[in-house]
C-alpha positions in Angstrom: -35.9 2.9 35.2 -33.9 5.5 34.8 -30.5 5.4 33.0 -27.0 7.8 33.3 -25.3 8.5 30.5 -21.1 8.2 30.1 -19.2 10.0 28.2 -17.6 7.9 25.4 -14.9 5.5 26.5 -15.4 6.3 30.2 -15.6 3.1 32.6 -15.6 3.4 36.5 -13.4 3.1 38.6 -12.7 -0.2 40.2 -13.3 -0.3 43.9 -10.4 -2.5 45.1 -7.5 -1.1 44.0 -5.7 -1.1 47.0 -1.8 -1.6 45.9 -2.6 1.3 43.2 -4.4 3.4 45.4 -1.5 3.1 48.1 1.3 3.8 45.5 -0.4 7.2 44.6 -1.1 8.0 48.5 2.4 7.4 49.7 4.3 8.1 46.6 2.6 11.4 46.5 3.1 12.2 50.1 6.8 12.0 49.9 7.1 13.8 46.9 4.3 16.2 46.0 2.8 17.1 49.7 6.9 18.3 50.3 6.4 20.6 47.5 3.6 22.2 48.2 4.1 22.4 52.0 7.4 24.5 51.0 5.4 26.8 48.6 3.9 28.4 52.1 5.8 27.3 55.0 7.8 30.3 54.8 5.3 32.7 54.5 4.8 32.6 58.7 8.2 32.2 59.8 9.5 35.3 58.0 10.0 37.9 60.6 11.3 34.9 62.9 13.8 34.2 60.7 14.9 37.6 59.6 15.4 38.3 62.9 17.3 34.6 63.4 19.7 36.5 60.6 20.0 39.5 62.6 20.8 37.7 66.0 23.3 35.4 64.4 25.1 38.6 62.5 25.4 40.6 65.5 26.8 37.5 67.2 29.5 36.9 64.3 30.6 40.5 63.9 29.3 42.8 67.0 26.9 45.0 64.9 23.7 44.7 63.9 22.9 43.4 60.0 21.8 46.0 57.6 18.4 46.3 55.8 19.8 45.4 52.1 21.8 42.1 53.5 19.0 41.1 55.6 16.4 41.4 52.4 19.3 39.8 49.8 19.7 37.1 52.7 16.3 36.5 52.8 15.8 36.5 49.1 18.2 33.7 48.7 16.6 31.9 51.2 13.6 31.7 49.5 14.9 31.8 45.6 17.2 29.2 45.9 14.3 26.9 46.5 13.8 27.2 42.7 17.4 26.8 42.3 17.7 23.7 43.8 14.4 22.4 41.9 16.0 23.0 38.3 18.7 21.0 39.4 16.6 18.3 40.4 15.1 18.3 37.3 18.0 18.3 35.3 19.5 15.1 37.5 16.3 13.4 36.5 17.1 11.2 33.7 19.9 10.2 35.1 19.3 8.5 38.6 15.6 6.8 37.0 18.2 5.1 34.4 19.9 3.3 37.4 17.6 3.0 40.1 14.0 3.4 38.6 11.5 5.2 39.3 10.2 3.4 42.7 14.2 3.6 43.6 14.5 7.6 42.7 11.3 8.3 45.0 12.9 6.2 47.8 16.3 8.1 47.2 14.7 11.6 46.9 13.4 10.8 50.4 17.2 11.0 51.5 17.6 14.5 49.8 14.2 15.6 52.6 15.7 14.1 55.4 18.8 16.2 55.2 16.9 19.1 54.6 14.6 18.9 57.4 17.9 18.3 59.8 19.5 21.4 58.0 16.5 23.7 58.4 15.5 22.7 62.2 19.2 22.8 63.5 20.5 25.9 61.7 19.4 27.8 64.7 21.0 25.8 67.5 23.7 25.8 65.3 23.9 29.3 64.7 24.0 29.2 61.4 21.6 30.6 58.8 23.9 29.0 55.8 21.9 25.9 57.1 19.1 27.2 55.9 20.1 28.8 53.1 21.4 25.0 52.2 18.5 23.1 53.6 15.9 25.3 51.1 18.2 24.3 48.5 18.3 20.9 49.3 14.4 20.8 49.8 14.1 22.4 46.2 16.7 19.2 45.0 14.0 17.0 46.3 11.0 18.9 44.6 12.6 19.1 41.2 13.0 15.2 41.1 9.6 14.3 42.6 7.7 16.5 40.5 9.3 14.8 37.4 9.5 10.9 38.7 6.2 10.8 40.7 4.0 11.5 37.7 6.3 9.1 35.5 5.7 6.5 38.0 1.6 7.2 38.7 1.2 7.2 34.5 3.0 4.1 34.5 1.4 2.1 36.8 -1.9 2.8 36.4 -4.4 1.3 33.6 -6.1 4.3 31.2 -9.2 4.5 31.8 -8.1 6.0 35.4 -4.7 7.0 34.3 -5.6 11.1 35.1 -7.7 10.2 38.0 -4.9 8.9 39.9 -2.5 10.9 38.5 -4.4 13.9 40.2 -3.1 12.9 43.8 0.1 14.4 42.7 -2.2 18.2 42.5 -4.3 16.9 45.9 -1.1 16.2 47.8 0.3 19.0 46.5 -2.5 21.5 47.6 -3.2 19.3 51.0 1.2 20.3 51.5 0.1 24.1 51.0 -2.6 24.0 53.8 -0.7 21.6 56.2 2.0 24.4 55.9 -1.0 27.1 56.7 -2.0 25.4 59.6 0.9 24.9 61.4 2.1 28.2 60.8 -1.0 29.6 62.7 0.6 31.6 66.0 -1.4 28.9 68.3 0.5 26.2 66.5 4.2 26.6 65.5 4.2 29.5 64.2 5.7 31.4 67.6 9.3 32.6 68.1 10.0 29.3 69.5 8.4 27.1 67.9 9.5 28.1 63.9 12.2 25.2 63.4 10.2 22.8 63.9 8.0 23.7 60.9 11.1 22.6 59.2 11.5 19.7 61.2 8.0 18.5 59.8 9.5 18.0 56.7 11.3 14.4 57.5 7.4 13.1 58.5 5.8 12.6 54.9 9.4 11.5 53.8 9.7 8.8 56.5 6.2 7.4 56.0 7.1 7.5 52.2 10.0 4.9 53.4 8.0 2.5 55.5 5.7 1.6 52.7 6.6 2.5 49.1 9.4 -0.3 49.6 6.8 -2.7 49.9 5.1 -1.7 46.7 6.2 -2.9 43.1 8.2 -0.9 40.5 6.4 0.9 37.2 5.9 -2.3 35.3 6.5 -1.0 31.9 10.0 0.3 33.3 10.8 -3.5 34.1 9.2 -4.7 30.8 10.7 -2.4 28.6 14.0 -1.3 30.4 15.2 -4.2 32.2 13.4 -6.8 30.2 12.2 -8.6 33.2 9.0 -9.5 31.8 7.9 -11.8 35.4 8.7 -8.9 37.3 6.4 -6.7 35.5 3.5 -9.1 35.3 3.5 -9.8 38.9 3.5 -5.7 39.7 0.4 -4.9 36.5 -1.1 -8.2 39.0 -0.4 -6.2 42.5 -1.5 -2.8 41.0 -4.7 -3.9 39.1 -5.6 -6.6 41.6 -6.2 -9.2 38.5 -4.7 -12.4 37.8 -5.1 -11.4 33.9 -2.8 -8.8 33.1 -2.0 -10.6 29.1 -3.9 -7.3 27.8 -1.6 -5.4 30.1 1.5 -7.2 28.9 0.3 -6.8 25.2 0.2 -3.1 24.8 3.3 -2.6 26.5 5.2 -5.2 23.8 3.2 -3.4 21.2 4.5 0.2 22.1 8.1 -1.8 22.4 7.8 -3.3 18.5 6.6 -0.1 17.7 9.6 1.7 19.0 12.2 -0.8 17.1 14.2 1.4 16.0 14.5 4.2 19.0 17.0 4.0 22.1 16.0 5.5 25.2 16.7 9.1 23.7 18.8 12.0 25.2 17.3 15.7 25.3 19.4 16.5 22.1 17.7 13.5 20.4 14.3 15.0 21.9 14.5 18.2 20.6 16.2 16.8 17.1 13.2 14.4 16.3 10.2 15.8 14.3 8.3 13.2 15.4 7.6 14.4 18.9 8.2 18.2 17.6 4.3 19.2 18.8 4.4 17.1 21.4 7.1 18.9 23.1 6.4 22.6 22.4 2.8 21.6 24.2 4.5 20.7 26.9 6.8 23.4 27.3 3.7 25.4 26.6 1.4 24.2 29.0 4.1 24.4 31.7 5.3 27.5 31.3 1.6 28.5 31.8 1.4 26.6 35.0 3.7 28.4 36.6 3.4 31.9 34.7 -0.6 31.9 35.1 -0.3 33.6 38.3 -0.8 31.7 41.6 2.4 31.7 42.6 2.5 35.2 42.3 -0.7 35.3 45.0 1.6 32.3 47.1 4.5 34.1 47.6 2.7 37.6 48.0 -0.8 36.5 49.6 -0.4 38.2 52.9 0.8 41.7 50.6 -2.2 40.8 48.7 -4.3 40.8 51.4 -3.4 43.8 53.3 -4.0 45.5 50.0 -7.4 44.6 49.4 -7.9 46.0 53.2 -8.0 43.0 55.7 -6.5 43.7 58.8 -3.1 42.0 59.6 -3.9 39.8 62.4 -6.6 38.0 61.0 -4.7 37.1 57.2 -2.9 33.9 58.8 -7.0 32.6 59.7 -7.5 33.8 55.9 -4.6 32.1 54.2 -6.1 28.7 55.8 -9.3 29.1 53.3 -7.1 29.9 50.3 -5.4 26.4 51.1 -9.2 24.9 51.6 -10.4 26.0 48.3 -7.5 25.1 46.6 -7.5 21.7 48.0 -11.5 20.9 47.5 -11.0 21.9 43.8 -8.2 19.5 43.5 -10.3 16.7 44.9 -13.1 17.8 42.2 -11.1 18.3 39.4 -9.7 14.4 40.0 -13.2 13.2 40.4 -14.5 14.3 37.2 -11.0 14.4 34.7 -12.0 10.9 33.3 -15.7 12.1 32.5 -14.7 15.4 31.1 -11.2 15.5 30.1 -7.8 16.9 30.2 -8.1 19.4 27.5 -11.6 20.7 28.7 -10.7 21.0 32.0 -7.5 22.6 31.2 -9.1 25.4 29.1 -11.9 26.1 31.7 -9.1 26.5 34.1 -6.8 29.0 32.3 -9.8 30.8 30.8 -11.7 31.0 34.6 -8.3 32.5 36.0 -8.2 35.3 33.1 -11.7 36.2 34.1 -11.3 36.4 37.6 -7.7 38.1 37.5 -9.6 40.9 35.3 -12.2 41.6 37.7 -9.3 41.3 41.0 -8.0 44.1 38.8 -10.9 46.3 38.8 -11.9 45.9 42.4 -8.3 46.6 43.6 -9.0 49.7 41.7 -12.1 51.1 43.5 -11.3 49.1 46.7 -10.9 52.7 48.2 -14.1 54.0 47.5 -16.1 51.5 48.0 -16.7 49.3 51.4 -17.5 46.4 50.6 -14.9 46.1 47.5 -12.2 44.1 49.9 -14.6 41.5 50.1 -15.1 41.1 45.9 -11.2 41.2 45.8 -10.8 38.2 48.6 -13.5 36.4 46.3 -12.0 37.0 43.5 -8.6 35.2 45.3 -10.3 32.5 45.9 -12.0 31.9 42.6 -8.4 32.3 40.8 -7.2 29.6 43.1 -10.1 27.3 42.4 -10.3 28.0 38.7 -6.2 27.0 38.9 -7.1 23.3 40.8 -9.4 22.7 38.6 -7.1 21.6 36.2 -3.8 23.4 35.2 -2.7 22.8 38.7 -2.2 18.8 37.9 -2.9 18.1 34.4 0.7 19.8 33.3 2.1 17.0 34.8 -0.3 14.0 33.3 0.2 15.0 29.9 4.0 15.3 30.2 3.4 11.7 31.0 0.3 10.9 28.6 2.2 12.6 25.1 5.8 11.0 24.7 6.4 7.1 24.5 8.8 5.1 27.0 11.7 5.9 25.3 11.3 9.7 25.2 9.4 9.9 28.3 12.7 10.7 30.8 14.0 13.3 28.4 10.3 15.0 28.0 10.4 15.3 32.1 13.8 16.8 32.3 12.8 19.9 29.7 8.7 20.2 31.5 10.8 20.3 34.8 13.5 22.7 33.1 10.6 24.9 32.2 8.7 24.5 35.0 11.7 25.7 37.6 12.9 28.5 35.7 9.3 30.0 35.1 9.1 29.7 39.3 12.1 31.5 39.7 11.2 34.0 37.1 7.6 34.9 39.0 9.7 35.1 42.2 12.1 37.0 41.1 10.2 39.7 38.4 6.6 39.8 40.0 7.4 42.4 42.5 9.2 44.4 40.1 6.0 44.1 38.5 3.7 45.2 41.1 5.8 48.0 41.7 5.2 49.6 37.8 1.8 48.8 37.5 0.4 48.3 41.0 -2.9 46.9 40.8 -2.6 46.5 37.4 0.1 43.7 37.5 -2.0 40.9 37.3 -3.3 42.1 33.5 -0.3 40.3 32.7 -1.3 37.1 33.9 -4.4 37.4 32.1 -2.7 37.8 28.7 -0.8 34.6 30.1 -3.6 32.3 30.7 -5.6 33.8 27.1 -2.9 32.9 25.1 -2.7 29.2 26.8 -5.9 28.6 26.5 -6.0 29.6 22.8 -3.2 27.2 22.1 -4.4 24.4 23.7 -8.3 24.7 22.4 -6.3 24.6 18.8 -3.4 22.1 19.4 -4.0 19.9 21.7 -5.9 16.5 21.4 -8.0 14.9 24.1 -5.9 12.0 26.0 -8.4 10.4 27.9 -8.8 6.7 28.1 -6.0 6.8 24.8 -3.1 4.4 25.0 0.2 5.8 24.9 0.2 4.8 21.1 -3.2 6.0 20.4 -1.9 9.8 21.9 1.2 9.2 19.6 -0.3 8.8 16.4 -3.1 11.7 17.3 0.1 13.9 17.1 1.4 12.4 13.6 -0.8 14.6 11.3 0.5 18.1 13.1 4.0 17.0 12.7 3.5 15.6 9.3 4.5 12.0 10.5 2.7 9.1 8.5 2.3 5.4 10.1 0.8 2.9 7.5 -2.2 1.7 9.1 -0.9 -2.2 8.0 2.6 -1.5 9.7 0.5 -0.9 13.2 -1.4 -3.8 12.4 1.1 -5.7 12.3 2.6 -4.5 15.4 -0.3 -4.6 16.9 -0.9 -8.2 15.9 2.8 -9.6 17.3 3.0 -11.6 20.2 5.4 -13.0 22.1 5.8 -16.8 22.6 4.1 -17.8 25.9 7.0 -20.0 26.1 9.2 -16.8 26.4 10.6 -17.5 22.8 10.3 -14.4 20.9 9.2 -14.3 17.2 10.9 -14.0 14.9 9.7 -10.4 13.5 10.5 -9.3 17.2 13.3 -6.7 17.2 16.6 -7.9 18.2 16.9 -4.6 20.9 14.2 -6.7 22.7 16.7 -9.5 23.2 19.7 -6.5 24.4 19.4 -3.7 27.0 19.2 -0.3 25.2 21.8 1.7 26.2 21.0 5.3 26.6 22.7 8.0 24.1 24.1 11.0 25.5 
């Protein structure tokens, strides 16, 4: 009989997970799907809405708008998207401390809603400061879902499949990017008359994200460790794991509790003061920053540019743009398949490492695309390898170990500075990447590759594998880099505490358990 080997600490997944599954699904379809299907739903409206900006100008002011306002209009329009992400990011920490994080997805759905009525009305309304608003809006609702979903997936879900599910965040995110391909076909919506309602598509996710996530329970170690309400988040580890045993459950949040005794919910200025979490935080600035300076949103907003370069003709890129979105979905699906066999680190280093390959050779067959026939097609692969290579795991794991590396109480304040980062690399690629491409041509994308090098060399060197590791567990793998010692018969005893099963509390049991924390600012 033959046997299959498993990598250490790797169990399978259960099969009936359905309250778990469908928190991912949903919760990811309101929030990360949004952001993706932004990232390229305004690559086939653009000439329809420049010339929406024209119309409207010469309607307002009896003369027809001039080349620079049209291009600064239209640059807002899509900048400000980043704009409105940051400042989603930065509002984080605030709203999860009231409403939670099930209550900050169900809020952000709000923020979607309004932007979709913004963006599909502006032109009945005449107005293109409605969609100037509406993509600001939109970005609002990205920068908070790209910080709370992942809380909430890392939260809810038990280790062993903790960067399994917290993939759907890069699936939905990729499956948003081709949905937005699709439709924007010319046979679809993406005509003269049809364009708004590419925006109007927006409330659809959001309002299926309302009908169901109400339904599901909130991050139990929120309600544990935040509100204290230690039958609430019993009965949600029950509904999530689909067990009537959750005591392990319960135990390793208490323990991470105890363990934090002494440490309130902390601010960013406590974040960034504490040595403890020093490494922890510059890999996360680190590894987001690369995500978003790595390149592929430099081949997202500039694909059709791209294209036309490496020699395709014009009519057929919109076909071509719907296998970008393909590949780059089917290597998210992999890459969240495998990540509990292989690894975060692994995965992220073969990703980074792939793209600096492929972006080398994109550079060399832009180069001699004019000589040689058959070079378009080499570039076009090349495209598509970069993309895949991107899926296969800096496209979601960024996000899982923002999660994975800080404890409860630092875990709001670690999301606010990875979303901080992550936003104002976006705009930066936006805004400097043409500038680029106009100095060095084809040449541009060497500077990606020094990008993704220099990421993958910190991270094969810094950081430590998270897999199947308990939130304490991926603590203390940090304490020896930041010179952080933790007496092995202090954890013991931690480790060892229970509470009463008669809900009386021992007596080594801090006395912040017994009080709400209130957060320092």
């Amino acid at each position: 009989m033959k046997t299959h080997s498993r990598s250490p600490g790797y169990e399978p997944i259960p099969l009936i997970l359905t309250c778990l599954l469908s928190a991912a699904f949903f919760g990811a379809l309101g929030s990360s799907f949004i952001y993706g299907y932004n990232l390229s739903v305004v690559n086939a409206p653009a000439s329809f809405i420049k010339a929406f900006y024209n119309k409207t100008w010469i309607e307002r002011y009896g003369e027809p708008i001039a080349a620079e306002t049209v291009t600064l209009l239209w640059s807002i329009t899509v900048s400000i998207f980043a704009i409105g992400g940051l400042l989603g990011a930065l509002s984080v920490s605030s709203i999860i401390r009231v409403l939670g994080r099930k209550g900050t997805l169900l809020l952000n759905n709000g923020f979607a809603v309004i932007a979709a009525l913004l963006l599909a009305l502006g032109e009945t309304a005449k107005s293109f400061e409605m969609l100037i608003v509406g993509r600001f809006i939109i970005g609002v609702d990205s920068g908070i879902a790209l910080s709370v979903l992942p809380m909430y997936l890392g939260e809810i879900t038990p280790k062993h499949i903790r960067g399994s599910i917290g993939q759907f965040n890069s699936i939905l995110i990729c499956l948003g990017v081709f949905t937005g391909q699709v439709l924007g076909l010319p046979e679809l919506l993406g005509q003269v008359s049809r364009w708004n309602h590419l925006f109007s598509f927006l409330a659809v996710p959001a309002v299926l994200q309302l009908c169901v996530l109400p339904f599901l329970p909130e991050s139990p170690r929120y309600l544990l460790m935040e509100r204290r309400d230690e039958a609430g988040a019993e009965r949600a580890f029950q509904r999530f794991l689909g067990k009537k045993d959750v005591s392990q459950e319960l135990e390793e949040v208490h323990a991470e509790a105890r363990a934090q005794d002494n440490v309130q919910r902390a601010s960013v200025l406590q974040l960034l003061k504490n040595p403890a979490v020093h490494w922890q935080l510059i890999t996360i600035m680190i590894t987001m920053a690369c995500y978003q300076l790595c390149g592929l949103n430099a081949i997202w907003y500039y694909t059709n540019g791209i294209l036309l370069e490496a020699g395709f003709a014009k009519n057929i890129i919109p076909y071509i743009t719907l296998s970008t979105g393909a590949i780059e979905t089917l290597a998210a699906i992999a890459s969240g398949l495998v990540i509990e066999r292989i690894g975060r680190k692994p995965l992220l280093i073969f990703g980074f490492s792939a793209m600096a390959v492929f972006f080398s050779l994109l550079t060399v067959f832009l180069n001699f695309q004019d000589s040689v026939s058959w070079m378009p097609y080499l570039s076009y692969i090349c495209i598509l390898a970069v993309i895949a290579s991107f899926c296969s795991g800096p496209g979601g794991i960024p996000f899982i170990l923002t999660g994975e590396l800080f404890e409860q109480s630092y875990r709001p304040a670690a999301f606010m500075i990875a979303g901080t980062v992550n936003w104002l690399s976006n705009f930066a690629v936006g805004l400097l990447f043409p500038f680029i491409q106009e100095k060095l041509q084809s040449f541009a994308f060497l500077v990606f590759v020094v990008v993704c090098i220099l990421g993958s060399i910190y991270l094969y060197f810094v950081l430590p594998e998270t897999k199947n590791q308990t939130f304490m567990d991926i603590s203390q793998s940090f304490a020896k880099i930041n010179k952080i010692s933790a007496p092995a018969q202090e954890m013991e005893l931690v480790l060892s505490m229970k509470p009463d099963v008669n809900g009386k509390e021992p007596g080594l049991l801090p006395s912040r358990w017994r009080e709400p924390a209130e957060e320092v600012i």
